[in-house]
FISE-533215 format. One record per residue (C-alpha): z, x, y. Coordinates in nm, 2 decimals, always signed. Each point is the difference from the previous one (the first is absolute). Layout:
BEGIN
[[Z,X,Y]],
...
***
This chain:
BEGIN
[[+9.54,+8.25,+10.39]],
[[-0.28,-0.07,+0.25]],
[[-0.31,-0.14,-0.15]],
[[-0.32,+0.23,+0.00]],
[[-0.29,-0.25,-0.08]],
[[-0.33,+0.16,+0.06]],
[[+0.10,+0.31,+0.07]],
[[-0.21,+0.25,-0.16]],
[[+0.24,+0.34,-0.07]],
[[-0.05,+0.35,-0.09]],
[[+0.29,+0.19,-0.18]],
[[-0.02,+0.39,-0.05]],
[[+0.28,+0.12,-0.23]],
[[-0.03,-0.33,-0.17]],
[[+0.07,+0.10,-0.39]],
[[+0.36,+0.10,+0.07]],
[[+0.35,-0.04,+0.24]],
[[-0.01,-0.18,+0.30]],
[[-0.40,-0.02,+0.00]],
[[-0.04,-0.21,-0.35]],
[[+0.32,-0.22,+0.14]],
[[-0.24,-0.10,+0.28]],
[[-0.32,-0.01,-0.24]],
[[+0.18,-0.25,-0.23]],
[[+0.19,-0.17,+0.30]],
[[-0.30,-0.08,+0.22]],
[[-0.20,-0.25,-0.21]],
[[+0.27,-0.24,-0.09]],
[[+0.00,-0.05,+0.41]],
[[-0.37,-0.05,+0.00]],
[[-0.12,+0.33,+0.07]],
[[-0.33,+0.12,-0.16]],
[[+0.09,+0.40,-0.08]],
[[-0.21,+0.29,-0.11]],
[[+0.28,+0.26,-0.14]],
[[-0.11,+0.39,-0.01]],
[[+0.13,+0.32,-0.19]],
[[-0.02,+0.24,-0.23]],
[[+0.14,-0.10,-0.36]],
[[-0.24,-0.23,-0.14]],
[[+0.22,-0.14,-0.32]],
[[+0.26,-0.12,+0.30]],
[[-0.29,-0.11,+0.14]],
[[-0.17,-0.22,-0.21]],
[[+0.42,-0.15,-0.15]],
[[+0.03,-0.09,+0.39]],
[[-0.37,-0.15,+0.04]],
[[+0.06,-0.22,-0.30]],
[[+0.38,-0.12,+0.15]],
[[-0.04,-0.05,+0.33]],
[[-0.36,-0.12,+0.06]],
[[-0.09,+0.30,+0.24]],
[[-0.33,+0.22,-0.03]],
[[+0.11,+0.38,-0.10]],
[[-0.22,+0.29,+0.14]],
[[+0.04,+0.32,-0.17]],
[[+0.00,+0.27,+0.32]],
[[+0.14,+0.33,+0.11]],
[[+0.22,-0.08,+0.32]],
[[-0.05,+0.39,+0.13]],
[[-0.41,+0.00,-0.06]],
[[-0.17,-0.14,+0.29]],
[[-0.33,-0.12,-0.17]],
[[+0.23,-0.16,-0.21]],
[[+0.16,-0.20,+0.23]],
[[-0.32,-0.08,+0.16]],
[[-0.15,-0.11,-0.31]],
[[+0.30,-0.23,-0.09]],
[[+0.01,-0.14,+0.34]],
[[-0.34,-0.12,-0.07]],
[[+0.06,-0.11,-0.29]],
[[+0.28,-0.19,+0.08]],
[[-0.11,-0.15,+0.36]],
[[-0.29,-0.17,-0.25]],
[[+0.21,-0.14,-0.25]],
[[+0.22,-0.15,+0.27]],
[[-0.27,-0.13,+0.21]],
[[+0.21,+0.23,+0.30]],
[[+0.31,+0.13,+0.07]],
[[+0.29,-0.11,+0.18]],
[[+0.31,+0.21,-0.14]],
[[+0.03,+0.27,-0.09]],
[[+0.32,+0.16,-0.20]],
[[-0.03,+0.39,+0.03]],
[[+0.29,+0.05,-0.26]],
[[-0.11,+0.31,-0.17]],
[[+0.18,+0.33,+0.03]],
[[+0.21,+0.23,-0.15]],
[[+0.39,+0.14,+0.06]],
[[+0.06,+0.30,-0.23]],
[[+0.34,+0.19,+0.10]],
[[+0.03,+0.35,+0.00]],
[[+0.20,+0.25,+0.22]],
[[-0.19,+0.08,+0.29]],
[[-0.01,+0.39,-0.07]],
[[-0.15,-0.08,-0.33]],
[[-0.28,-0.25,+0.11]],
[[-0.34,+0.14,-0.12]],
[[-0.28,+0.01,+0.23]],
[[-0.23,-0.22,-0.30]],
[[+0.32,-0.24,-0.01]],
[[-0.02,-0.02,+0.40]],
[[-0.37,-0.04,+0.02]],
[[+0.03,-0.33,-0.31]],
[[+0.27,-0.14,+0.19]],
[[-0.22,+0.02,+0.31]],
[[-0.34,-0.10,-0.17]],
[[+0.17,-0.30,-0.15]],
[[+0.22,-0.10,+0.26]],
[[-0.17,+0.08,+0.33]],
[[-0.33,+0.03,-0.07]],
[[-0.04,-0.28,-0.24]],
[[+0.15,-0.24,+0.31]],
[[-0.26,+0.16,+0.20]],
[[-0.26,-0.06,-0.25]],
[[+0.06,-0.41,-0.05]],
[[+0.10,-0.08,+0.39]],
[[-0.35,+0.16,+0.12]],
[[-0.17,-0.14,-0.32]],
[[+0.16,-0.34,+0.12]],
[[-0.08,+0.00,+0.32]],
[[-0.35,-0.14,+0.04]],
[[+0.07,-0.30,-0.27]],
[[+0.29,-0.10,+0.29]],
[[-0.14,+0.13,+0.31]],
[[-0.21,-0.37,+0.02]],
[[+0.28,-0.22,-0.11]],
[[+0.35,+0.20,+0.01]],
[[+0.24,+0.05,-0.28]],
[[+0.28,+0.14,-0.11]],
[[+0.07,+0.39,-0.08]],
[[+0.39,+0.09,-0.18]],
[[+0.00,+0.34,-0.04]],
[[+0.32,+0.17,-0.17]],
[[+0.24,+0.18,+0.21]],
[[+0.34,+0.12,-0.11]],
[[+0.37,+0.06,+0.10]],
[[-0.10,+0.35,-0.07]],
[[-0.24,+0.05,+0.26]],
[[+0.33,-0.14,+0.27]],
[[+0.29,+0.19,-0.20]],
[[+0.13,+0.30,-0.16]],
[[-0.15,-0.04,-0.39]],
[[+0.08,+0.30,-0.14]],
[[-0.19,+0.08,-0.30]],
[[-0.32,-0.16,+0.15]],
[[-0.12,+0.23,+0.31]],
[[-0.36,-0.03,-0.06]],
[[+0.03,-0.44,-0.10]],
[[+0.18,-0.04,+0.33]],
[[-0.24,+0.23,+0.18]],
[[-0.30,-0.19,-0.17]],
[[+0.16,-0.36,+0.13]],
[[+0.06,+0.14,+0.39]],
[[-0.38,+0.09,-0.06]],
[[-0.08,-0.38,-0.12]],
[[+0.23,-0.13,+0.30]],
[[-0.16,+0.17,+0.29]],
[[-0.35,-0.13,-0.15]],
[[+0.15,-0.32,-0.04]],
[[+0.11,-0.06,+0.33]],
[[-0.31,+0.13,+0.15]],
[[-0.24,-0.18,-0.17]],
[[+0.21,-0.29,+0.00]],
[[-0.03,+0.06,+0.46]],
[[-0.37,+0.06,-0.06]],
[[-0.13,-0.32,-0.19]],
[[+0.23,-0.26,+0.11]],
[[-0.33,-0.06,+0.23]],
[[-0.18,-0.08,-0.34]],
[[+0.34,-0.24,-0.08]],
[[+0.07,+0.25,-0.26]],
[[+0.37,+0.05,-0.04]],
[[+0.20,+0.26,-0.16]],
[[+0.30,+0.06,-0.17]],
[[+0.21,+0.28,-0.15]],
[[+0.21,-0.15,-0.32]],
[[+0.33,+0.26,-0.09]],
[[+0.15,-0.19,-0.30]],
[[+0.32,+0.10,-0.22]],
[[-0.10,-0.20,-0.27]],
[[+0.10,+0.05,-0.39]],
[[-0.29,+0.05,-0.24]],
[[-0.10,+0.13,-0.34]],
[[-0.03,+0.34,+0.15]],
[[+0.33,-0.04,+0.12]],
[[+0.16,-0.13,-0.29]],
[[-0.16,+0.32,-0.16]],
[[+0.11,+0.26,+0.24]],
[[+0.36,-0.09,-0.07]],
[[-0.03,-0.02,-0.37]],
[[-0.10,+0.42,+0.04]],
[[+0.33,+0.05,+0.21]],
[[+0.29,+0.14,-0.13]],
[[+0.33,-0.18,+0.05]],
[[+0.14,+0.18,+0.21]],
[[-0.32,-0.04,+0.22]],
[[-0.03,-0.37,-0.04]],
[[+0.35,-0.03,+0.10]],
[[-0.06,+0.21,+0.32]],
[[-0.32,-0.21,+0.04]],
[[+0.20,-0.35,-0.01]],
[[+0.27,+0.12,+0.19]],
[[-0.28,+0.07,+0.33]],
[[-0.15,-0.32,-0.08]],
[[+0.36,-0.18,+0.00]],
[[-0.01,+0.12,+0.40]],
[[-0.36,-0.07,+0.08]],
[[-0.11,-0.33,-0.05]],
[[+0.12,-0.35,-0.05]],
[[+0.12,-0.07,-0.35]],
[[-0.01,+0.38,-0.06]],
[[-0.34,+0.02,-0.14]],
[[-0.32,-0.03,+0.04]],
[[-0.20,-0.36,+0.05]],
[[-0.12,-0.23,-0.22]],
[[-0.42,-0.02,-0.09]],
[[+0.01,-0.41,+0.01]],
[[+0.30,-0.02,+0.22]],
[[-0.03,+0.21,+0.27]],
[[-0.33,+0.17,+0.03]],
[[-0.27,-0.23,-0.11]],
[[+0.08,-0.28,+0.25]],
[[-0.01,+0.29,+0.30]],
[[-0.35,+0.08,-0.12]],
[[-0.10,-0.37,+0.00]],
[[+0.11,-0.01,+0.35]],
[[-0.17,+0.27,+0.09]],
[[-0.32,-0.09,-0.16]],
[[+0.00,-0.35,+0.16]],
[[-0.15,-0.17,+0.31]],
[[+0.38,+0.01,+0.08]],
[[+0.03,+0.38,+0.12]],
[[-0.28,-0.04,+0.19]],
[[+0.14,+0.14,+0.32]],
[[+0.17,+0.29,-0.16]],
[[-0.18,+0.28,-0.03]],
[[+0.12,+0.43,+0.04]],
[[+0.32,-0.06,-0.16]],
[[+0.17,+0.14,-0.24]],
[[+0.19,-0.28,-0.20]],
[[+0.29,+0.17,-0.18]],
[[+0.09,-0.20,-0.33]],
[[+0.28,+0.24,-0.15]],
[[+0.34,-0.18,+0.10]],
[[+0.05,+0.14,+0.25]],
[[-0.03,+0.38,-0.08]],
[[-0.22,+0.11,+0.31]],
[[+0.07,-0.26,+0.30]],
[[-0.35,+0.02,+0.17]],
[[-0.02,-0.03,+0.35]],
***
């Protein structure tokens, strides 16, 4: 994996999934990281594992994120990276979506990228950096069972891209991440299926990707988001980088 010595990293999402992967990832290439989220016992395990600095914030409250930011930008003397992992994908038909599940899945996932990029911005506007802001197959593709997560990931594309035209003047680049990637959620979700759903599940899987499931943490995924992170992508910046095997063929 590339090396990221001296780069000072934010991480939202950072106590679970692909978030803590890159929280517990980043220091052993150098990397000083400041980790944020909302369960403090996962927290305070990570902290003590990895070596990063946990902040205890709400993702969808905008003073929040501002204070965190703050907090964060001191203890790292700056900011260079920054990992805007957080979200959430709940699945539900779309004729039974609640408004209050629609407006969480928005405040969270739209509104919470909003929050950290413009919170961001003047610590980079100086220097430059690095925003990875989480997109999704879903927001490409059919997804049925996730209307409003794939509508909440067009929103954070289209932002994306913009912002990602409007501060390349300030050598600010951005990215849009849409992983496949196994995690503990995951693992969990198909624990609570059924057999008969697991093997319907599988059996998509088998024609999706390569190898028929979804990527590896160490194997697959955290070596993208070294890259990404690194002096290496500097000239790469509006894209969305697809890391699913293949199950949406960006272009």
């Amino acid at each position: 994996m590339e090396r990221l010595d001296g780069k000072r990293v934010i991480v939202t999402g950072g106590t679970s999934g692909m978030g803590e992967g890159v929280t517990r990832a980043f220091p052993k290439l150098g990397a000083k990281v400041v980790f944020w989220g909302r369960n403090e016992t996962a927290g305070a395990k990570i902290q003590a594992e990895s070596g990063a600095t946990f902040i205890k914030m709400d993702i969808s409250d905008e003073d929040s994120v501002k204070a965190a930011m703050a907090k964060s930008v001191e203890i790292l003397g700056g900011v260079d990276v920054l990992v805007n992992a957080a979200g959430i994908g709940p699945h539900c038909p779309a004729e039974d979506i609640t408004s209050e599940s629609f407006r969480q899945v928005f405040a969270i996932n739209v509104n919470g990228t909003f929050y950290c990029n413009e919170a961001v911005f003047p610590h980079m506007k100086e220097h430059g950096g690095t925003i990875l802001n989480f997109s999704s197959a879903s927001a490409f593709i059919n997804s049925p069972g996730q209307a409003h997560y794939g509508a909440s990931k067009g929103a954070v594309n289209v932002w994306s891209r913009t912002i990602a035209h409007e501060w390349k003047k300030y050598n600010i680049r951005v990215n849009m991440i849409a992983p496949c990637i196994k995690t503990p959620m995951y693992m969990q979700m198909r624990q609570m299926m059924t057999p008969e759903q697991l093997a319907a599940h599988d059996a998509d899987m088998a024609n999706l990707c390569i190898g028929g499931q979804m990527g590896d943490m160490e194997k697959d995924f955290l070596p993208l988001m070294a890259f990404m992170a690194s002096d290496g992508a500097h000239f790469i910046t509006g894209q969305t980088i697809s890391v699913d095997g293949g199950i949406m063929m960006v272009r």
